[in-house]
N, C-alpha and C positions, 0 to 999 in steps of 0.2 A: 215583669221581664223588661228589662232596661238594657240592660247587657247582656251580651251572649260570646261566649269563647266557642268555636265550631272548628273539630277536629277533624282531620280527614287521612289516612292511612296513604303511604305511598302507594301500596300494592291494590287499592281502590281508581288510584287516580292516574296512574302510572300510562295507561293507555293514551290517554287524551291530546292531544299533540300541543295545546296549549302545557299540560305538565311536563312532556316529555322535550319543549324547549326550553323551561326554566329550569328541569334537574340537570343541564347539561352545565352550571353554572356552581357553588356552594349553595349560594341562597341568595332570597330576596326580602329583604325587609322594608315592609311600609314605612314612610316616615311622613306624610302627610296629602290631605286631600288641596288640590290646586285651584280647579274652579271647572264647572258645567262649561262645554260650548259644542252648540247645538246638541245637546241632550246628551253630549258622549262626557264622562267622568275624568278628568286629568287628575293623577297622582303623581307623588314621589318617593320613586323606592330608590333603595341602596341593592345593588347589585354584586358580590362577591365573585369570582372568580380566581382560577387558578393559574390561568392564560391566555390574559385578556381579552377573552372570547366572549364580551358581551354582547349581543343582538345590536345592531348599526340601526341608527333611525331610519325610520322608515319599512322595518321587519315588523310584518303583519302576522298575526296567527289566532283564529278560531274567536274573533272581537276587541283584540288586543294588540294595540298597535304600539311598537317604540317611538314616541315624538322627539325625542332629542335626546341625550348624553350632555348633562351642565357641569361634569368636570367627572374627573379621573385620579386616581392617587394609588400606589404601589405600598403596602407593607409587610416586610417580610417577603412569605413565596405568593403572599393576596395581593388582586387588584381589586381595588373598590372603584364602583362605577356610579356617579348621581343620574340617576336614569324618569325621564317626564314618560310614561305610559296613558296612554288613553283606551278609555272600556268605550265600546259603544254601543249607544242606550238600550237597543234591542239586546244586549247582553247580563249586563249589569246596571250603565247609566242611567236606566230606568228609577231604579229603585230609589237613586237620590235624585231627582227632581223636585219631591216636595219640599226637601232640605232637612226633613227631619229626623235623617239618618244619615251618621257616620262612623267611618272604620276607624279601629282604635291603634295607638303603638303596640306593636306583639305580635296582630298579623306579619307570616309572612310565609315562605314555601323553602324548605329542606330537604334532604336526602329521607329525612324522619316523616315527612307529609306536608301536610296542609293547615294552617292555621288564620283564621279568621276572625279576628276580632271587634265587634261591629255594637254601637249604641243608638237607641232611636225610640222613636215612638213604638207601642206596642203592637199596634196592626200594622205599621211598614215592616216590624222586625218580622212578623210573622209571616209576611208575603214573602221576603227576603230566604228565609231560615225555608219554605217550603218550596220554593223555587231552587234553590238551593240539591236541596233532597233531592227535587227529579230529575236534575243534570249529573250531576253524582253521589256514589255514596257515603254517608256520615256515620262517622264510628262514635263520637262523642259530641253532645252542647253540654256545654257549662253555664249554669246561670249566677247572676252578681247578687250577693245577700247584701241586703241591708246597706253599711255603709263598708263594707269589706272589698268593693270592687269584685273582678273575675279574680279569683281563687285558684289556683290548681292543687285539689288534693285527689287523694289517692292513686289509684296505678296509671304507672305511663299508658301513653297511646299505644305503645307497642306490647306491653303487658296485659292491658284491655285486650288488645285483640288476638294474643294466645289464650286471654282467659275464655273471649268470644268460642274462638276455633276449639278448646278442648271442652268448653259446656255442650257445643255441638255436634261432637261427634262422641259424645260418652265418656270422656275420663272422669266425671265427678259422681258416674255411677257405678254401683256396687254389683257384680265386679264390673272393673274399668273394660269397656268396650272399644278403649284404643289406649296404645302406648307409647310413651317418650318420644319411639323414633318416628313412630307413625306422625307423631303431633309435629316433629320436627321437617319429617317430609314434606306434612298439609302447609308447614308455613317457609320452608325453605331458610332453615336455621337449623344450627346446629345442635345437638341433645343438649349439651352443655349448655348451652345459652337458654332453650325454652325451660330445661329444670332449672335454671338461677333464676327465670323471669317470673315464672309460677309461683315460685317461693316467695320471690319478692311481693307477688300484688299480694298475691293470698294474706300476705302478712297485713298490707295494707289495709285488705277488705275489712279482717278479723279486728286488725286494730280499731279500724274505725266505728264497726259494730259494737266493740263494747264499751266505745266512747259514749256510743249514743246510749246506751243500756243503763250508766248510770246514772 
């Protein structure tokens, strides 16, 4: 285990006042690790918005500090923001001390969740990935084959977790112990949208199953 893609669901993460200031934004994507000082992590991400309402240096939130804004640029109805973030170490900083762990391009947080993409030695990743776990919840890890990199196949994150929500409350039992609308109430989606998303993994699951089969 070299690499790991680590998914996180909005409506897992959504509480946390660290997520619920960066959903206020499009998204943030990582684009590279800066340098340790005193133990705290400096990155840079690219910050999207709609209204130029990116967090001003110096907005603190739950380990997470804004350190500067190194340029700005509008296209279309987006402003993109070059944004210096520092973690600090009692947070995440920890984890890269040794240096044998780093975050990959692809991380990054959307309306859709959480994504974390992280390569390293295999006992750091694993302190990492289960630290991880007891701060919030993980709907999906993906591990790297071979020489294929992180991979994304089969169902979305959001697909996974109506397929999650309807194995749990009985739809894939005989008879179904809950239905469409119910399933649509537990996830606050529309019928319409959970029957196209069912259909879709399920397709994926079966496909992939009798890839493996032959």
């Amino acid at each position: 285990m070299r690499a790991v893609r680590i998914e996180c669901a909005t409506p897992s993460i959504e509480h946390d006042p660290r997520a619920q200031a960066a959903l206020r934004a499009v998204s943030w994507d990582y684009r590279g690790i800066l340098d340790l000082i005193d133990g705290n992590l400096r990155v840079m991400c690219e910050c999207i918005t709609t209204d130029s309402g990116c967090p001003p240096p110096g907005f603190s939130v739950g380990g997470i500090t804004v350190v500067e804004i190194l340029e700005e640029w509008t296209t279309d109805y987006l402003t993109h923001h070059l944004v210096v973030l520092e973690f600090e170490s009692d947070f995440i900083g920890r984890f890269f001390h040794s240096r044998d762990l780093s975050l990959l391009a692809g991380s990054n947080i959307t309306s859709g969740g959480l994504v974390i993409q992280v390569a390293g030695r295999q006992s750091s990743l694993v302190s990492f990935l289960n630290a991880l776990r007891e701060a919030i919840p993980v709907e999906r890890i993906t591990t790297a084959k071979d020489s294929e990199g992180i991979i994304q196949k089969g169902p979305t994150l959001q697909q996974y977790r109506i397929i999650k929500i309807a194995h749990r409350h009985g739809w894939y039992e005989a008879p179904k112990k809950i239905s469409i609308r119910g399933l649509a109430s537990k996830l606050g989606l529309s019928k319409s949208t959970v029957a196209e998303q069912l259909v879709k993994a399920e397709s994926e699951i079966v496909g992939g199953f009798l890839k493996k089969s032959r």
